[in-house]
C-alpha positions, 0 to 999 in steps of 0.5 A: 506946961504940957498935961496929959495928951490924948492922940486922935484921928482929924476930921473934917471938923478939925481943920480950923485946929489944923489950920491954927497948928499950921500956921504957929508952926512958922515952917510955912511963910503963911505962919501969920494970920494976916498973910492967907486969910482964907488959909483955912478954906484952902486947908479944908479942900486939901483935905478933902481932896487926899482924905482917901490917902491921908490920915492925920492925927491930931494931939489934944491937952485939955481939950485944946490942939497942940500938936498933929502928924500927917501920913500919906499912903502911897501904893506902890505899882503891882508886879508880877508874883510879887506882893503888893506894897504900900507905903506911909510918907509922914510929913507935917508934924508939929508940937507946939513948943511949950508943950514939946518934951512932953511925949506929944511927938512921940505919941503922934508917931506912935499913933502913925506906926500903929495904923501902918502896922494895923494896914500892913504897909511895908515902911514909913519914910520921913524927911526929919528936921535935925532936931526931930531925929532922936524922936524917930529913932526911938521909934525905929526908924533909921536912915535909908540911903537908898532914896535919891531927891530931886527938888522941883521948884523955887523955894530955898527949902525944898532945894537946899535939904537935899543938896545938903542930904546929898553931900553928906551921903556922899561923905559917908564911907 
């Protein structure tokens, strides 16, 4: 059901679309419209409030929103003789399903890793769900086993990930 995509910038305009992307996601417990009415005006402060830091694409077919991929810039503290650093966390990315296996993902981190590689940033670090990792692969991106998690808070998602993550690291030879 997918046609041509075209991959943008968000802006300030978008969020209704953002709001709607998040929500058919279903990764939230505000997936239903009932739920948060007022979604959308919560949505629009936050990204107000990141927008120096943040950037998010959003992926369009005939003019209607299908997917985005957000990227929080995060520069890391000089230090002495050494070259400043900054780095990307990518996180919220969403391919409406009928249109998944189109290339939308992949344009989306495309259009992520240009930007990064445009502003010279150092990396880009995701948290990929299992079936998203073949998508970032053939983008580049590999496992990093130098990164620790501690999950703060009582959501099973946020605690059950990294223990999983950390078990099976602790497996690997």
């Amino acid at each position: 059901m997918s046609g041509t995509a075209r991959v943008r910038l968000a802006g300030p305009g978008d969020v209704p679309a953002l709001a709607g992307l998040r929500r058919a996601d279903g990764a939230s417990p505000t997936a239903e419209p009932d739920v948060e009415p007022d979604f959308e005006r919560r949505l629009a402060a936050w990204a107000a409030e990141t927008a120096e830091r943040r950037q998010t694409w959003v992926a369009e077919v005939a003019r209607e929103p299908v997917g985005m991929l957000s990227v929080l810039r995060f520069d890391r503290m000089p230090a002495p003789g050494a070259p400043e650093q900054t780095w990307g966390y990518v996180s919220s990315v969403f391919v409406r399903p009928e249109h998944r296996g189109s290339g939308i993902g992949a344009a989306l981190v495309a259009a992520a890793v240009q930007h990064a590689q445009q502003a010279g940033w150092v990396r880009l670090l995701l948290s990929p769900s299992p079936r998203s990792v073949a998508v970032y692969a053939r983008a580049g991106f590999g496992r990093a086993d130098g990164h620790l998690v501690l999950a703060l808070g009582d959501d099973e998602r946020t605690r059950a990930a990294p223990r999983i993550e950390a078990i099976a690291r602790a497996r690997t030879p």
